[in-house]
TIBA-766374 format. One record per residue: x, y, z of N, C-alpha, C in turn. Coordinates in nm, 3 decimals. Each point is the difference from the previous one (the first is absolute). Layout:
<recs>
REC       n_x       n_y       n_z      ca_x      ca_y      ca_z       c_x       c_y       c_z
REC         X         Y         Z         X         Y         Z         X         Y         Z
...
</recs>
This chain:
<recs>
REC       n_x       n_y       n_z      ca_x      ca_y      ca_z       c_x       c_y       c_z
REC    -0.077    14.690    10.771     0.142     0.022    -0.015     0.069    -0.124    -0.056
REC    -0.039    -0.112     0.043     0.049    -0.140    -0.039    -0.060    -0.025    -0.137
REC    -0.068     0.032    -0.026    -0.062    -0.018    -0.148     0.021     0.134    -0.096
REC     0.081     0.089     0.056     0.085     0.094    -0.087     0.092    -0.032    -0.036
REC     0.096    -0.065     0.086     0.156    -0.064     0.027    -0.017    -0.122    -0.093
REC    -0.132    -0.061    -0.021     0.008    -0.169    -0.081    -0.041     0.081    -0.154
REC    -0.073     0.068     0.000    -0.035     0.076    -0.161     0.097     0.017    -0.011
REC     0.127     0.103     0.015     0.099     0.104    -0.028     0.125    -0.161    -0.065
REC     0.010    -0.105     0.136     0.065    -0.096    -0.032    -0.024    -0.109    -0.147
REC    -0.122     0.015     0.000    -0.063    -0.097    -0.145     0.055     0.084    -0.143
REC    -0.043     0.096     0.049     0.046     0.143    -0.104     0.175    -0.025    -0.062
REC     0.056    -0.021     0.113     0.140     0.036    -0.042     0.031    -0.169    -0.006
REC    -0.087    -0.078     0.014     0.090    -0.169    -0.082    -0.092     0.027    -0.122
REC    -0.140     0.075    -0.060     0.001    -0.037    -0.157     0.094     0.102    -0.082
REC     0.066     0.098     0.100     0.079     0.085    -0.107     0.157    -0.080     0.009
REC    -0.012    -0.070     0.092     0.176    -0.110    -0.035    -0.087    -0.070    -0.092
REC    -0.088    -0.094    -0.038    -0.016    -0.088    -0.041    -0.031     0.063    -0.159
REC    -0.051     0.108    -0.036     0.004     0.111    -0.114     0.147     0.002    -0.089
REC     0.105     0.042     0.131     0.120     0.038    -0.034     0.090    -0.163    -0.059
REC     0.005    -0.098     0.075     0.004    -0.101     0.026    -0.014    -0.054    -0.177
REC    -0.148     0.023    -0.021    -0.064    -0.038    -0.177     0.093     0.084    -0.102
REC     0.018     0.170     0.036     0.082     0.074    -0.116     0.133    -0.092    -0.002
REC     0.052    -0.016     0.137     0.157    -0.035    -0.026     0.056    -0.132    -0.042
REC    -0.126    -0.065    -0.020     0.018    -0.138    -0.063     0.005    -0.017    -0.179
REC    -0.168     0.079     0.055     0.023     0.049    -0.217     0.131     0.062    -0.038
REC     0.075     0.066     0.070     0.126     0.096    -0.074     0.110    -0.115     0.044
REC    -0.020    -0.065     0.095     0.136    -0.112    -0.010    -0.021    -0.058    -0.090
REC    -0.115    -0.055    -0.056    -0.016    -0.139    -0.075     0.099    -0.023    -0.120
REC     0.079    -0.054    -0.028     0.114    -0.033    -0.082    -0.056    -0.054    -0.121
REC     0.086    -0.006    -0.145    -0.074    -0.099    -0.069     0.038    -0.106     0.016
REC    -0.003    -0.096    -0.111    -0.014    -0.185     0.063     0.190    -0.048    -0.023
REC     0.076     0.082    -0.093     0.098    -0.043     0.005     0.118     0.087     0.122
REC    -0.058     0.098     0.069     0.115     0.032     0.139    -0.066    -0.119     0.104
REC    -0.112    -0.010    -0.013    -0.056    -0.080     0.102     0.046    -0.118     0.003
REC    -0.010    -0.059    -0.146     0.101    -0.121    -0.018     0.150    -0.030     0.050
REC     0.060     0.133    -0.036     0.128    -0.007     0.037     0.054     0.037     0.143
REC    -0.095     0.040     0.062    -0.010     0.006     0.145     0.011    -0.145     0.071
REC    -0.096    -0.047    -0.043    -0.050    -0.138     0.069     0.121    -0.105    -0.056
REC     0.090     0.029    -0.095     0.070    -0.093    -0.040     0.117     0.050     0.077
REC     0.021     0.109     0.014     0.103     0.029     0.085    -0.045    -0.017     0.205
REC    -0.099    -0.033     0.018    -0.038    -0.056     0.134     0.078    -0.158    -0.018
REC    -0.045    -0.019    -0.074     0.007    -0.183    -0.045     0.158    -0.014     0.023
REC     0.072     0.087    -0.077     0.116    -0.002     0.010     0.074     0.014     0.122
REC    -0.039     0.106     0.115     0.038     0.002     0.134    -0.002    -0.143     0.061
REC    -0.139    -0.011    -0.019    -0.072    -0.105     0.105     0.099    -0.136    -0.042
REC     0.020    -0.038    -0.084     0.138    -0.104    -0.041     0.142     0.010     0.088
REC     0.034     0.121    -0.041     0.115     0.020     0.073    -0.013    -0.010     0.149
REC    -0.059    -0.017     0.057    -0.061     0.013     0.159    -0.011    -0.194    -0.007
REC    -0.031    -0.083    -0.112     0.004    -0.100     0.031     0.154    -0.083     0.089
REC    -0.052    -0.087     0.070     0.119    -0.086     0.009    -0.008    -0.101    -0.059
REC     0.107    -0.066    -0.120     0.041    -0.113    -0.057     0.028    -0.144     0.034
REC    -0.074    -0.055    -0.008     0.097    -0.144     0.092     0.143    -0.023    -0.140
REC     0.114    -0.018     0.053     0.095    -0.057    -0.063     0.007    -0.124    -0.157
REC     0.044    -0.008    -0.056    -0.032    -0.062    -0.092     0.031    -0.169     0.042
REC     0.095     0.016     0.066     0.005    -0.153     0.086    -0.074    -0.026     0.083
REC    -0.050     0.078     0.083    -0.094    -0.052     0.066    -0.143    -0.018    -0.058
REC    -0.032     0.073    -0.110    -0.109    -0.077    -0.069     0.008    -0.111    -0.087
REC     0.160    -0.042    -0.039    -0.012    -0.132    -0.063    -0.031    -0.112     0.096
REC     0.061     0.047     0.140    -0.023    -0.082     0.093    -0.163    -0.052     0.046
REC    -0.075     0.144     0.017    -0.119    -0.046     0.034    -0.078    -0.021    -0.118
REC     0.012    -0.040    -0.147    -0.057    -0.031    -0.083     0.014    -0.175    -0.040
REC     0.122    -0.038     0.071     0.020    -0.133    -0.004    -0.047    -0.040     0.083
REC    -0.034     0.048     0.158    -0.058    -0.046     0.132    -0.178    -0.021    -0.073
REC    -0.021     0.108    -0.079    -0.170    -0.014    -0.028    -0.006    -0.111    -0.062
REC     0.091    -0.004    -0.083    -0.021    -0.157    -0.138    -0.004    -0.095     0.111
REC     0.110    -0.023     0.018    -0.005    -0.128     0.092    -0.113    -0.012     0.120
REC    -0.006     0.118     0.062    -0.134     0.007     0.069    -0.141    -0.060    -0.071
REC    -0.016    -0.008    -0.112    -0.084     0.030    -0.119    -0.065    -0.163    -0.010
REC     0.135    -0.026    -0.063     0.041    -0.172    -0.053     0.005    -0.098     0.060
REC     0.040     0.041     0.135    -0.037    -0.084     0.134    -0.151     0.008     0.043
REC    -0.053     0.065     0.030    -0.129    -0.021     0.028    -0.071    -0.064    -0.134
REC    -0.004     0.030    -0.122    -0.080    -0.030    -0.126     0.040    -0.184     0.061
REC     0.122    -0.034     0.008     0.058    -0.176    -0.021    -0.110    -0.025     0.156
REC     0.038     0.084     0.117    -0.082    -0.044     0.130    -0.174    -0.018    -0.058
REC    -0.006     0.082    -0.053    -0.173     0.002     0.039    -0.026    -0.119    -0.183
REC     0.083    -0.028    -0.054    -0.044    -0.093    -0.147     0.027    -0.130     0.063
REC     0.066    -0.018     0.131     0.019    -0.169     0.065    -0.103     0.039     0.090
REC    -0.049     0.035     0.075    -0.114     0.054     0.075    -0.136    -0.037    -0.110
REC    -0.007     0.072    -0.126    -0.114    -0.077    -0.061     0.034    -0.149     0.009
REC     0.099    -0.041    -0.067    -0.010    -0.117    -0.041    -0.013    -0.079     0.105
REC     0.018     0.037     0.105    -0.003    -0.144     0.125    -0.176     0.013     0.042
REC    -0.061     0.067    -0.009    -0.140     0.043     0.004    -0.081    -0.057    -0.145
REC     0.068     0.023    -0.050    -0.063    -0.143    -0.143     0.045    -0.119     0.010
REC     0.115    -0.029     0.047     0.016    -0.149     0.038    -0.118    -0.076     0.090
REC    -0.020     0.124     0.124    -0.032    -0.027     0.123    -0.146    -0.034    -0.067
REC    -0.067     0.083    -0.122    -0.138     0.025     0.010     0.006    -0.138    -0.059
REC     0.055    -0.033    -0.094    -0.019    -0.100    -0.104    -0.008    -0.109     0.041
REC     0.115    -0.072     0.168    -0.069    -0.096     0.061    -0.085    -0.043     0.063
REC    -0.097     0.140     0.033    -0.127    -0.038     0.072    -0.105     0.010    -0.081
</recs>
């Protein structure tokens, strides 16, 4: 009985998985709706973005420089005191 109930069940997932194959071939789009699908996803998915402000990215674009320029000057006196250092011993 249990191995009637598991046949009958295998049976009816290869006829979804049958049906499943026709309804893909008959969706299949050509390459330019498909295109314009996906460009119109693209387009949602933007609008859903949040913006940082335009001031506040001038702000944190000057914090990076200077973040930047300060370490490059820290770590170029950092060599040089390490070549001083090497050069007197």
């Amino acid at each position: 009985m249990a191995k009637e109930k598991e046949l009958k069940t295998k049976g009816k997932a290869k006829e979804v998985k049958a049906k499943d194959k026709k309804k893909n071939k008959e969706e299949k789009k050509n390459l330019w709706v498909r295109f314009r699908i996906y460009l119109h996803g693209i387009r949602t998915e933007f609008e859903k973005v949040h913006w940082t402000p335009k001031k506040d990215m001038i702000r944190y674009s000057i914090a990076t420089i200077v973040f930047i320029i300060f370490f490059s000057v820290f770590f170029y006196v950092i060599n040089l005191l390490f070549a001083l250092i090497q050069s007197l011993v």
